[in-house]
matplotlib code that plots the C-alpha trace (Angstrom):
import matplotlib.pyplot as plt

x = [0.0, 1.3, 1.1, -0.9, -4.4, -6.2, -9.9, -12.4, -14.3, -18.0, -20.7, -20.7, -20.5, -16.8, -14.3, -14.7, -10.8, -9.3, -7.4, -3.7, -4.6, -5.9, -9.1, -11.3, -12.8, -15.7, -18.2, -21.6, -23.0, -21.9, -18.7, -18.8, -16.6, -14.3, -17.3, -19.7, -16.9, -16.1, -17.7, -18.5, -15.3, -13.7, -11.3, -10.9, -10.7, -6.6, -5.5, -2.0, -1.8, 2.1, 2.2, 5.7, 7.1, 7.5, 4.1, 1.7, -1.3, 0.4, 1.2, 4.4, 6.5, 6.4, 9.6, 11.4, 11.1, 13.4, 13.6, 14.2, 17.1, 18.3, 20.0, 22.4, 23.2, 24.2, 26.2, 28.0, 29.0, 30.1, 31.8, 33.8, 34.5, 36.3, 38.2, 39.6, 40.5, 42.3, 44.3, 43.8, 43.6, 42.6, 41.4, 43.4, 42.8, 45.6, 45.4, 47.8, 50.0, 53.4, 52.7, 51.9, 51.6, 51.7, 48.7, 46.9, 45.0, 41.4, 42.8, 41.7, 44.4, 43.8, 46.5, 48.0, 48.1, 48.1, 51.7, 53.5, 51.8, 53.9, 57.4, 57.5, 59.8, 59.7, 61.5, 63.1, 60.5, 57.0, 54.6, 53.8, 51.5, 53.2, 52.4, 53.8, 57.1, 56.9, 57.1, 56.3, 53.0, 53.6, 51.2, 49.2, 45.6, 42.8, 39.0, 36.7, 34.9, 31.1, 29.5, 28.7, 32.4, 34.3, 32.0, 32.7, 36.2, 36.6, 34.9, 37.4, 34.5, 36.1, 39.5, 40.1, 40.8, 42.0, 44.9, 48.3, 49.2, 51.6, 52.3, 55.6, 58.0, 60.7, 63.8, 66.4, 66.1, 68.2, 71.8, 71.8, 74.1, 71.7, 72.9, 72.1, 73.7, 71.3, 70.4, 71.7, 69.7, 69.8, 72.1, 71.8, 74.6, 77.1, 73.8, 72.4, 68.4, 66.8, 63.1, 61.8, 59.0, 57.6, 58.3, 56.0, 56.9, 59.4, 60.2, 64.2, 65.0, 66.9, 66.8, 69.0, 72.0, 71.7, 73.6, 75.4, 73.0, 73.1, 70.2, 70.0, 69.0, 65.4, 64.2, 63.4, 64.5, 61.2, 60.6, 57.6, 57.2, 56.6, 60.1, 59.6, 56.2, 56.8, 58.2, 59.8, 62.9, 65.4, 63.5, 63.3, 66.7, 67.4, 65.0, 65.3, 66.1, 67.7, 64.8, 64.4, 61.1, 61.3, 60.1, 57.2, 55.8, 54.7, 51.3, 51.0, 52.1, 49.4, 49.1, 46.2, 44.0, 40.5, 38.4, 37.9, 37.1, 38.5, 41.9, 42.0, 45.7, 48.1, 51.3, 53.9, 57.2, 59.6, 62.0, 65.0, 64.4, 65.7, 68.8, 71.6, 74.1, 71.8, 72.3, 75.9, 77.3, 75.2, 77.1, 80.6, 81.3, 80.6, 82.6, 85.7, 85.2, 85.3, 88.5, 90.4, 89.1, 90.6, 94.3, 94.3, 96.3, 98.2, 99.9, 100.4, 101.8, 104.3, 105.7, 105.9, 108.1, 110.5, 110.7, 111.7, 114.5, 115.7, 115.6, 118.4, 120.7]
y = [0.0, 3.6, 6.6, 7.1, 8.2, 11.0, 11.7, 13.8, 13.1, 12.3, 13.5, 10.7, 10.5, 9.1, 8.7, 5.6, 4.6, 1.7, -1.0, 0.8, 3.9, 5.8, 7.5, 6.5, 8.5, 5.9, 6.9, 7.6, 10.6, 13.6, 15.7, 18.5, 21.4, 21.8, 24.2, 20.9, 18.6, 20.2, 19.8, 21.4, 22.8, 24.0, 21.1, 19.2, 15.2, 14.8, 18.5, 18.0, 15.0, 15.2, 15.1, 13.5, 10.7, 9.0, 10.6, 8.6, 9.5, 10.6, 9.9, 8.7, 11.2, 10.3, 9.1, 10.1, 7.9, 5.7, 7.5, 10.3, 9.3, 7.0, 9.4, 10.4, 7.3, 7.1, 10.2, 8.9, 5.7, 7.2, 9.8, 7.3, 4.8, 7.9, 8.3, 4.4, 5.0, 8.0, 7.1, 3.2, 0.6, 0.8, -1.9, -2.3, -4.8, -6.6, -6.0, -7.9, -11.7, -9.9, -10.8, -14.6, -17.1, -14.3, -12.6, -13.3, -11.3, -10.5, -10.1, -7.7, -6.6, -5.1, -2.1, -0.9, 3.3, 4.0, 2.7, 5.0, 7.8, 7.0, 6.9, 3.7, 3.0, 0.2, -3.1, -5.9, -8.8, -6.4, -6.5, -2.7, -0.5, 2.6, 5.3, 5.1, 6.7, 8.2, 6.6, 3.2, 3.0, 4.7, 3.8, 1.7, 3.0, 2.1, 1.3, 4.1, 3.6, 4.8, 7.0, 4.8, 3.1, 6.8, 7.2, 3.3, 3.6, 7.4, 6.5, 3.5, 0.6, -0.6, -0.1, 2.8, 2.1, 5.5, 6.1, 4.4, 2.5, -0.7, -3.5, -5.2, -6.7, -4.6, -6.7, -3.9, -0.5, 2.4, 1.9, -1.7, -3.3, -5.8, -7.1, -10.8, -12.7, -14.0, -17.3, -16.8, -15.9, -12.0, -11.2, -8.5, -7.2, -10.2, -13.1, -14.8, -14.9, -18.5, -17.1, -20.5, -19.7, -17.2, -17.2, -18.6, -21.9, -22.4, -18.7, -18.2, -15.6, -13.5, -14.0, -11.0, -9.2, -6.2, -4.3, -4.2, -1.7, 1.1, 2.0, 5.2, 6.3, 6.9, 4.8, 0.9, -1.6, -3.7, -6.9, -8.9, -12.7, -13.5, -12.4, -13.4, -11.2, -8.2, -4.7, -3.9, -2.3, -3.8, -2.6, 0.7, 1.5, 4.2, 6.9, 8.8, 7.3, 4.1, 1.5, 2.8, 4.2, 6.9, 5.9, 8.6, 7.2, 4.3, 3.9, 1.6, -2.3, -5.2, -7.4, -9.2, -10.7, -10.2, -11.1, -13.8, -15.6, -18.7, -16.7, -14.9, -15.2, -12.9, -11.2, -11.9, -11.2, -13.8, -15.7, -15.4, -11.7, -12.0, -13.1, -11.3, -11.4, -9.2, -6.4, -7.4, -7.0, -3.1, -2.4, -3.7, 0.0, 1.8, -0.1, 0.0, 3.4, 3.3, 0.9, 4.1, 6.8, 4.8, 3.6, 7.5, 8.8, 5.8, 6.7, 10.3, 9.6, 7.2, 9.6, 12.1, 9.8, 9.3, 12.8, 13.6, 11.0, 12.1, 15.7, 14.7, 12.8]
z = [0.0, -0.7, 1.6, 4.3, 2.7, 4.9, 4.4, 5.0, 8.3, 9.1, 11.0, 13.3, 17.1, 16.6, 13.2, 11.3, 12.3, 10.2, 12.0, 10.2, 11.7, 8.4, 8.4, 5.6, 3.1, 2.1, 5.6, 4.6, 4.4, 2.6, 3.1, 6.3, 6.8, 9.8, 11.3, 11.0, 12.7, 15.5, 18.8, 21.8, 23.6, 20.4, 19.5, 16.7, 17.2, 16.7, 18.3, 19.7, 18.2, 17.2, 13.3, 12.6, 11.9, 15.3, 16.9, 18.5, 16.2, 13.6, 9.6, 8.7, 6.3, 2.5, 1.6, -1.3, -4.6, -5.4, -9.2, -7.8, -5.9, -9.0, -11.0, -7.3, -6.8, -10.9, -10.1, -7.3, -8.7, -12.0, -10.0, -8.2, -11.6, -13.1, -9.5, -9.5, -13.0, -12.4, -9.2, -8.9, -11.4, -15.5, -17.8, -20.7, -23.9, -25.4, -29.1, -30.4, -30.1, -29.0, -24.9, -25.9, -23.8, -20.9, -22.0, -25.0, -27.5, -25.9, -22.8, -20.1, -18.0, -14.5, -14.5, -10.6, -11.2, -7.4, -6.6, -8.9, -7.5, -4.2, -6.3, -7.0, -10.4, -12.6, -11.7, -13.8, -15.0, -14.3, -17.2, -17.6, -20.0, -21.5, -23.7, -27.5, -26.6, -30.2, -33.4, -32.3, -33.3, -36.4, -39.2, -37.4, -36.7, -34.0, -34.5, -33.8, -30.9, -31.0, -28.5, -25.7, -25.7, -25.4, -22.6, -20.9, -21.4, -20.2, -16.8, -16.5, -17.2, -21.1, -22.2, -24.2, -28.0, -29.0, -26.6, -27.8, -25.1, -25.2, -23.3, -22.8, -19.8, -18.2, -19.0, -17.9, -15.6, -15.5, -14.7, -16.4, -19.4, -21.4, -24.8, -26.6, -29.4, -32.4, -31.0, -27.6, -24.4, -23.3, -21.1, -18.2, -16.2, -17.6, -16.5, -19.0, -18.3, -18.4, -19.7, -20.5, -17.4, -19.5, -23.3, -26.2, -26.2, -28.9, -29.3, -29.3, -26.5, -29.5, -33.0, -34.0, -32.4, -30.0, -27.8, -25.4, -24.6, -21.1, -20.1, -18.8, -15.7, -15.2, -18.7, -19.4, -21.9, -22.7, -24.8, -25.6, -23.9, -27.7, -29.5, -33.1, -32.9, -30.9, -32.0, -28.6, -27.4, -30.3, -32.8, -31.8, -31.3, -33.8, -32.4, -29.5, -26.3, -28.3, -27.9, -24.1, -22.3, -20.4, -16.5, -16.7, -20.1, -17.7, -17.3, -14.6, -13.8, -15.0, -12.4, -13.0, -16.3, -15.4, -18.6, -19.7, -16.1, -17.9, -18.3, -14.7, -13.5, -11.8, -13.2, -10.5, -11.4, -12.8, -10.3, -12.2, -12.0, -8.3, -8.5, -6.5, -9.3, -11.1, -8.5, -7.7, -11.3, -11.7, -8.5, -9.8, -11.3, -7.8, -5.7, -8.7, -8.0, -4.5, -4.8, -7.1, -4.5, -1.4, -3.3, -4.7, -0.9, -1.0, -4.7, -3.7, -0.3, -2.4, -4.9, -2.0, -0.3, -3.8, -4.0, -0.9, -1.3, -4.1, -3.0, -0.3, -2.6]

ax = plt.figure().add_subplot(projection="3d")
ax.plot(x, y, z, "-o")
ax.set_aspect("equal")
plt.show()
């Protein structure tokens, strides 16, 4: 039943008073004015009755619709899709084989933007999304999306198919030395990288010659898990930056596949991406530094020494 239905009363000793408390509108008799109604004394049946919500005698106040409070709540939720988009996660769509058997083509990619936010860089073995760092999506061109896409994907809710974004693993960071000879495994810092956990089965780790490459501080060397189909790092080498991507052309790491439910995995990083020799051999041209600075009093005090001798010959 709706809202509590008030009526007009009757001329009758007493109001015809429904067992839920409404008075009816269906007494006999015709319709009286308040003058009619009231009796001796001057008071109206129901004076000081209180009239709100939790009064004895009174009506219960009308609640508000549901569709009126339909488009708020629309508001708020879209509101708060375009603010995890923004600052916490994105969907992405893989477009192409180049990530294969990692991620494949279909894929929808959960993408972390919050931890970058706090300073976080890049690290070897990450799956990341970047933007084209320029030139390496030249010539190739992206559906048009129709109205109601641009508006999914700009609130966060479908990938976007207009930005050029790409999707690769972070073989090297700043400060490392990776190279690889045709038919050979890749080498980083002097270790050569056993990718068989992660590579499309029977892809060969490099099929050309690159490098030795340094990559400079604050930039990425990337490669696809699917080297004989992926445009990555090596083959980008003659434009600026030499193959690398700069650290703020990062959009964020992938670190889950959420669609299709029959694909749903997690992105952890690669175990071979944690090996201390990795970190030992970036830090062999520090300490060979160090080793110089400390042996640099030692030479001086010497020829100080010679001179002095020969001074008093």
């Amino acid at each position: 039943m709706g809202d509590l239905a008030v009526g007009a009363r009757s001329g009758h000793d007493g109001p015809d008073e429904r067992a839920d408390g409404a008075f009816g509108d269906d007494t006999t008799g015709d319709d009286v004015t308040d003058e009619q109604a009231q009796p001796p004394g001057g008071e109206t049946p129901g004076d000081g009755d209180d009239d709100t919500a939790g009064g004895s005698g009174g009506r219960p106040r009308n609640q508000r619709s549901f569709w009126k409070e339909l488009p708020l709540l629309v508001g708020i939720a879209l509101v708060l899709a375009l603010l995890i988009k923004t600052f916490l996660v994105q969907a992405f769509s893989i477009p192409s084989e180049s990530m294969m058997n990692t991620l494949q083509k279909g894929d929808r990619v959960l993408v972390d933007k919050l931890t970058p936010w706090f300073g976080s860089e890049p690290e070897r073995g990450e799956v990341v999304v970047f933007h084209d760092p320029g030139g390496w999506l030249e010539g190739q061109t992206a559906p048009k999306p129709n109205v109601v896409q641009k508006f999914l994907s700009f609130i966060g809710l479908m990938p976007s198919a207009e930005e050029k974004d790409l999707i690769k693993r972070v073989i090297a960071v700043g400060g490392d030395t990776v190279s690889c000879k045709e038919g050979g495994k890749v080498v980083l810092n002097g270790v050569q990288l056993d990718e068989t956990s992660y590579l499309y089965p029977g892809s060969v780790p490099c099929q050309d010659s690159f490098g030795p490459v340094k990559v400079p501080e604050g930039r990425i060397w990337v490669m696809g898990d699917n080297r004989q189909n992926s445009l990555d790092s090596r083959f980008h080498q003659q434009l600026p930056g030499g193959g690398t991507v700069s650290n703020d052309e990062v959009v964020g790491r992938a670190v889950v596949i959420a669609w299709p439910v029959t694909r749903w995995a997690t992105l952890p990083v690669p175990d071979i991406f944690d090996q201390p020799g990795l970190d030992k051999a970036a830090a062999a041209a520090p300490l060979g530094a160090v080793s110089v600075a400390g042996a640099l009093p030692l030479v001086l005090w010497r020829r100080k020494k010679v001179a002095a001798r020969h001074t008093a010959e």
